[in-house]
NULUM-52538 format. One record per residue: residue number from 0; residue in one letter; chain; y, z, x of N, C-alpha, C, CB in turn. Coordinates in pm, whole numbers. Atoms other than C-alpha are relative to their C-alpha. Glycine has a CB too. Layout:
N
{NUM,"a","A",{Y,Z,X},{Y,Z,X},{Y,Z,X},{Y,Z,X}},
...
***
This chain:
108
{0,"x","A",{-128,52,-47},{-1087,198,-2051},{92,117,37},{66,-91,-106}},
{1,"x","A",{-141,-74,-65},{-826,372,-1853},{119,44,-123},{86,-129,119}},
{2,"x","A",{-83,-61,79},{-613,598,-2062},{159,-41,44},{-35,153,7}},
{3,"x","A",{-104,119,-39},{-325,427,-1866},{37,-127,-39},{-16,-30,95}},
{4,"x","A",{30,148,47},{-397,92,-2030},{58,28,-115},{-154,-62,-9}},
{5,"x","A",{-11,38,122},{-223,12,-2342},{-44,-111,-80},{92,2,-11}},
{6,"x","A",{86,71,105},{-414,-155,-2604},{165,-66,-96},{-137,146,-109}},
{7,"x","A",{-87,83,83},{-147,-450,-2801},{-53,-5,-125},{19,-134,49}},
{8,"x","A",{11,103,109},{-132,-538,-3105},{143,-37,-45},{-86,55,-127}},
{9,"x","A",{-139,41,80},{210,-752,-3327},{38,85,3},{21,-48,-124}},
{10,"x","A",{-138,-84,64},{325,-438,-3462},{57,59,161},{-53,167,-143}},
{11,"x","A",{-49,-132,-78},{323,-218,-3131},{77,-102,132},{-161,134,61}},
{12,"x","A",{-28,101,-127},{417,-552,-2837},{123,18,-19},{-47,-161,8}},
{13,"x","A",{-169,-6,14},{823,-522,-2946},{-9,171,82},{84,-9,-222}},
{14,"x","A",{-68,-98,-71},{835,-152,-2877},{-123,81,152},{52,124,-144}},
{15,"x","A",{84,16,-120},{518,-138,-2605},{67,-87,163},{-130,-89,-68}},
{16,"x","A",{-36,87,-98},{645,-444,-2401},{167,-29,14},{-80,-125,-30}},
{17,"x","A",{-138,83,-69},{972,-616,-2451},{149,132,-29},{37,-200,-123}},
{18,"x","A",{-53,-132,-16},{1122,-258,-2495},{0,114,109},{-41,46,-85}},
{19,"x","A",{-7,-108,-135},{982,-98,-2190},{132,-26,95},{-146,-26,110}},
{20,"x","A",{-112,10,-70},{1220,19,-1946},{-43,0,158},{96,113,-43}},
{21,"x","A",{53,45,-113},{951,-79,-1677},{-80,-121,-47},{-79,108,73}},
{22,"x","A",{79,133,10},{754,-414,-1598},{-133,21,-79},{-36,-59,150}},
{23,"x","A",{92,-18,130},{487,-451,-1846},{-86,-114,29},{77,-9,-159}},
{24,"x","A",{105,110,-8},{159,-654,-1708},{-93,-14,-140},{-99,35,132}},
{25,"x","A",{66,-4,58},{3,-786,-1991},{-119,-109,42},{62,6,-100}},
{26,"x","A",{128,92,-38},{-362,-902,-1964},{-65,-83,-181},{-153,142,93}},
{27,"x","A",{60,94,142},{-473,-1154,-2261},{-138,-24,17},{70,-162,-21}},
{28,"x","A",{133,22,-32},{-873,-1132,-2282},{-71,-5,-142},{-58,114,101}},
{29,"x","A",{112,30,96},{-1161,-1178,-2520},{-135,63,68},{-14,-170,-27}},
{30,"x","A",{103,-36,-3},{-1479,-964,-2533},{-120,-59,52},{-6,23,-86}},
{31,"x","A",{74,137,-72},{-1662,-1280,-2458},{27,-54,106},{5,-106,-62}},
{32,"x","A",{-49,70,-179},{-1502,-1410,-2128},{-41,95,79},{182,-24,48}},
{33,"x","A",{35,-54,-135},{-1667,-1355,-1811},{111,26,67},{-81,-84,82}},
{34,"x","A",{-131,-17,-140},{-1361,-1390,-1611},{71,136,-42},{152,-154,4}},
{35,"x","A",{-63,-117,94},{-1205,-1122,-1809},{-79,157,24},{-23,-52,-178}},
{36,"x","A",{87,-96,-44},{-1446,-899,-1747},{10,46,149},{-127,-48,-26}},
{37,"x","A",{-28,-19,-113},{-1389,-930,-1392},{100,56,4},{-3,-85,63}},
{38,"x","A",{-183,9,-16},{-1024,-907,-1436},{24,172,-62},{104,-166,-142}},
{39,"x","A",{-53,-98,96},{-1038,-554,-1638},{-33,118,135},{-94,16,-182}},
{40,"x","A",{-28,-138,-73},{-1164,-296,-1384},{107,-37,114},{-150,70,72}},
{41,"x","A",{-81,-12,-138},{-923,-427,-1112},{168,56,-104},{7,-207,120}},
{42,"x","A",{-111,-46,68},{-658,-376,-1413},{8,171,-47},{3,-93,-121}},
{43,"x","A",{-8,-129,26},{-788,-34,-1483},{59,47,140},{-140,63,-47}},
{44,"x","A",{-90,-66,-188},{-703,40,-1021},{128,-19,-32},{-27,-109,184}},
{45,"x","A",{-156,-8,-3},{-342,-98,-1092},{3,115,-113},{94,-160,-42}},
{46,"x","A",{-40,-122,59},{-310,122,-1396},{68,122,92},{-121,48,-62}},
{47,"x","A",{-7,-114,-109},{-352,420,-1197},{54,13,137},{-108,29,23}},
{48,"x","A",{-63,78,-121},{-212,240,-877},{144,30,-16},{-27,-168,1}},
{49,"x","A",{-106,7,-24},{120,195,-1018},{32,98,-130},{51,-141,23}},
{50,"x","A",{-29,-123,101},{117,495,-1314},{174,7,35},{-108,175,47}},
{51,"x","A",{-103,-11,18},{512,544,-1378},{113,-72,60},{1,94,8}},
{52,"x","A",{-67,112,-79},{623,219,-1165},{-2,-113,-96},{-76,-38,143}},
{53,"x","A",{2,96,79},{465,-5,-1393},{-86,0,-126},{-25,-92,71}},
{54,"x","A",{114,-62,140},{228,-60,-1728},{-49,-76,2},{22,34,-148}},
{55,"x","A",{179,125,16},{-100,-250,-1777},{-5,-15,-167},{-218,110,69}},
{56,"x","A",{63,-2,96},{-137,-343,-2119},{-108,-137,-31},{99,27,-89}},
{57,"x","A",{156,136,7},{-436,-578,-2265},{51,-64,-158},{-240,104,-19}},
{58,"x","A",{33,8,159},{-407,-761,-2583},{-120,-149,-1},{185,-36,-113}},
{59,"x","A",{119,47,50},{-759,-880,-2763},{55,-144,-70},{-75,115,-106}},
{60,"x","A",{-56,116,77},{-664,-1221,-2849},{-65,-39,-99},{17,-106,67}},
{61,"x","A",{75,32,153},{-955,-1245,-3106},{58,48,-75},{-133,41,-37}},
{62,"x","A",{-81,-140,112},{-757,-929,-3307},{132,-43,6},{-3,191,61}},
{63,"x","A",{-155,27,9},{-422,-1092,-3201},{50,-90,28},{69,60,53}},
{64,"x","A",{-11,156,-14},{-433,-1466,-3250},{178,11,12},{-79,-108,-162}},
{65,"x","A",{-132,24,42},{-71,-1456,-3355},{87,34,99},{34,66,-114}},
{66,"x","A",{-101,5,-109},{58,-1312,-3046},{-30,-94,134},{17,146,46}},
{67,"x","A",{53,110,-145},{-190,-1547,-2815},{107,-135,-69},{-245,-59,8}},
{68,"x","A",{-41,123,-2},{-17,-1825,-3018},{142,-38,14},{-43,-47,-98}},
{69,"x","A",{-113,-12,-44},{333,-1706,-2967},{-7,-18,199},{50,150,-71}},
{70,"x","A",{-28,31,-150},{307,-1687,-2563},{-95,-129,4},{-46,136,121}},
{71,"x","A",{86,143,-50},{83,-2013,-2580},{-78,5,131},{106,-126,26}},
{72,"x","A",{112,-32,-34},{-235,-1860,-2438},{-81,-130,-39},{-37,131,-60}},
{73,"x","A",{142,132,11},{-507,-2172,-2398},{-78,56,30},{-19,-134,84}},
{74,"x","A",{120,-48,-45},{-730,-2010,-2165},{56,101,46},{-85,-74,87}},
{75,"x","A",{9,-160,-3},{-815,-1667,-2080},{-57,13,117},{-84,78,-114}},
{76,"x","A",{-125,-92,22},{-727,-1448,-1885},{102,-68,32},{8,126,74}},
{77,"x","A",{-171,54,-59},{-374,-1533,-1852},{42,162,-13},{128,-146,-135}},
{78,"x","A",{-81,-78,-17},{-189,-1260,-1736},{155,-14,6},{-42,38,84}},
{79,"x","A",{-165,30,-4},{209,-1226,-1787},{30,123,6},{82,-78,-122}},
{80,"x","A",{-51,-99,-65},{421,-992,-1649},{180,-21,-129},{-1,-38,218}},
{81,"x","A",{-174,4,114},{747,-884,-1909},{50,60,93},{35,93,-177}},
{82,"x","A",{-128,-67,-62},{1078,-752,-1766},{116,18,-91},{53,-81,116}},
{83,"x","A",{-149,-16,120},{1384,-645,-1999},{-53,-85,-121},{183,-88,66}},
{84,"x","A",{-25,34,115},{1251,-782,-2248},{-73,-183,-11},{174,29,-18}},
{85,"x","A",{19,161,-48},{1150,-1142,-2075},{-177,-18,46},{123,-37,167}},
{86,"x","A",{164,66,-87},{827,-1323,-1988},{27,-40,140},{-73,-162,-75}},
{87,"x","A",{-68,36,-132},{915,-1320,-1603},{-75,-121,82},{2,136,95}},
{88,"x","A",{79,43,-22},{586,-1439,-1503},{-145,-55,-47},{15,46,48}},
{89,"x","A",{151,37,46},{208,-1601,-1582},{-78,-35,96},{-13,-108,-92}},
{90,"x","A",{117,35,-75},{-115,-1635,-1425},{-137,-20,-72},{-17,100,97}},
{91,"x","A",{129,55,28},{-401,-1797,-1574},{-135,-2,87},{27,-117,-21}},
{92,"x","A",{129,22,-62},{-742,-1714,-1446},{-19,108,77},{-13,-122,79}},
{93,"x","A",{41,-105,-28},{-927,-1464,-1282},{34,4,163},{-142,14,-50}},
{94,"x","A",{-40,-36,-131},{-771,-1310,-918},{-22,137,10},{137,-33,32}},
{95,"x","A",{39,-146,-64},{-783,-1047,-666},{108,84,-22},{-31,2,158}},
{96,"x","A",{-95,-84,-9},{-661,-770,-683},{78,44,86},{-28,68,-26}},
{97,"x","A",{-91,28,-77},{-464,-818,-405},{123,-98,-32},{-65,-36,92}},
{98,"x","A",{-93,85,60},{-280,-1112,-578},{70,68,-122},{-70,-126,-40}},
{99,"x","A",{-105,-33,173},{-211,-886,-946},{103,111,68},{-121,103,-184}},
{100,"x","A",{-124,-100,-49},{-54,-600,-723},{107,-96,75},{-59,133,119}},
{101,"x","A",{-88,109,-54},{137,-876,-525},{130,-13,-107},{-93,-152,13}},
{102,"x","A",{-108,1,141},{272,-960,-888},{68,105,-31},{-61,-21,-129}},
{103,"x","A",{-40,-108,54},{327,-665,-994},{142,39,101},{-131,109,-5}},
{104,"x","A",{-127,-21,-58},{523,-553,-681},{124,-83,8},{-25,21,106}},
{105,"x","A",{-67,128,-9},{722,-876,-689},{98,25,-122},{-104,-139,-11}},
{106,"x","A",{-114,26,107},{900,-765,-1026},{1,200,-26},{-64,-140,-180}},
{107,"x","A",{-71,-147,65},{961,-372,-962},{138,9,63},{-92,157,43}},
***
């Protein structure tokens, strides 16, 4: 994984995400999902795509039930995009990477 990528967990999502002072894509996946799998190297290109515009982080929803059950994660991937502090956006399900930079640019 892309050294650009931040890895979630409870303790670190307050000062990782709703503390950044840029947009903060988080990707919600499981080791087990195909779609997810798809969804991770196009998240490693944005990484590096938008390095000091924006941030990619992932959180393992097996390791971090408690925050899948706070944003009310059903199915995987759902991607959400934070801003100040806010859940701006969501996307459920596996897209191009033409659609996550779309997002992405849409909230710098």
């Amino acid at each position: 994984m892309s050294d650009k990528i931040i890895n979630i967990s409870k303790e670190s999502f307050e000062s990782e995400v709703l503390k950044s002072d840029k947009p903060v894509v988080v990707d919600f996946w499981a080791s087990w999902c195909g779609p997810c799998r798809m969804v991770a190297p196009i998240m490693e290109e944005l990484a590096n795509e938008f390095d000091g515009k924006a941030r990619i982080a992932k959180v393992n929803v097996d390791e971090e039930g408690e925050l899948a059950a706070q944003f009310r994660i059903m199915s995987i991937p759902t991607v959400m995009v934070f801003k100040g502090g806010e859940a701006v956006e969501k996307i459920v399900g596996a897209r191009s990477k033409d659609e996550f930079a779309e997002l992405i640019n849409k909230h710098l």
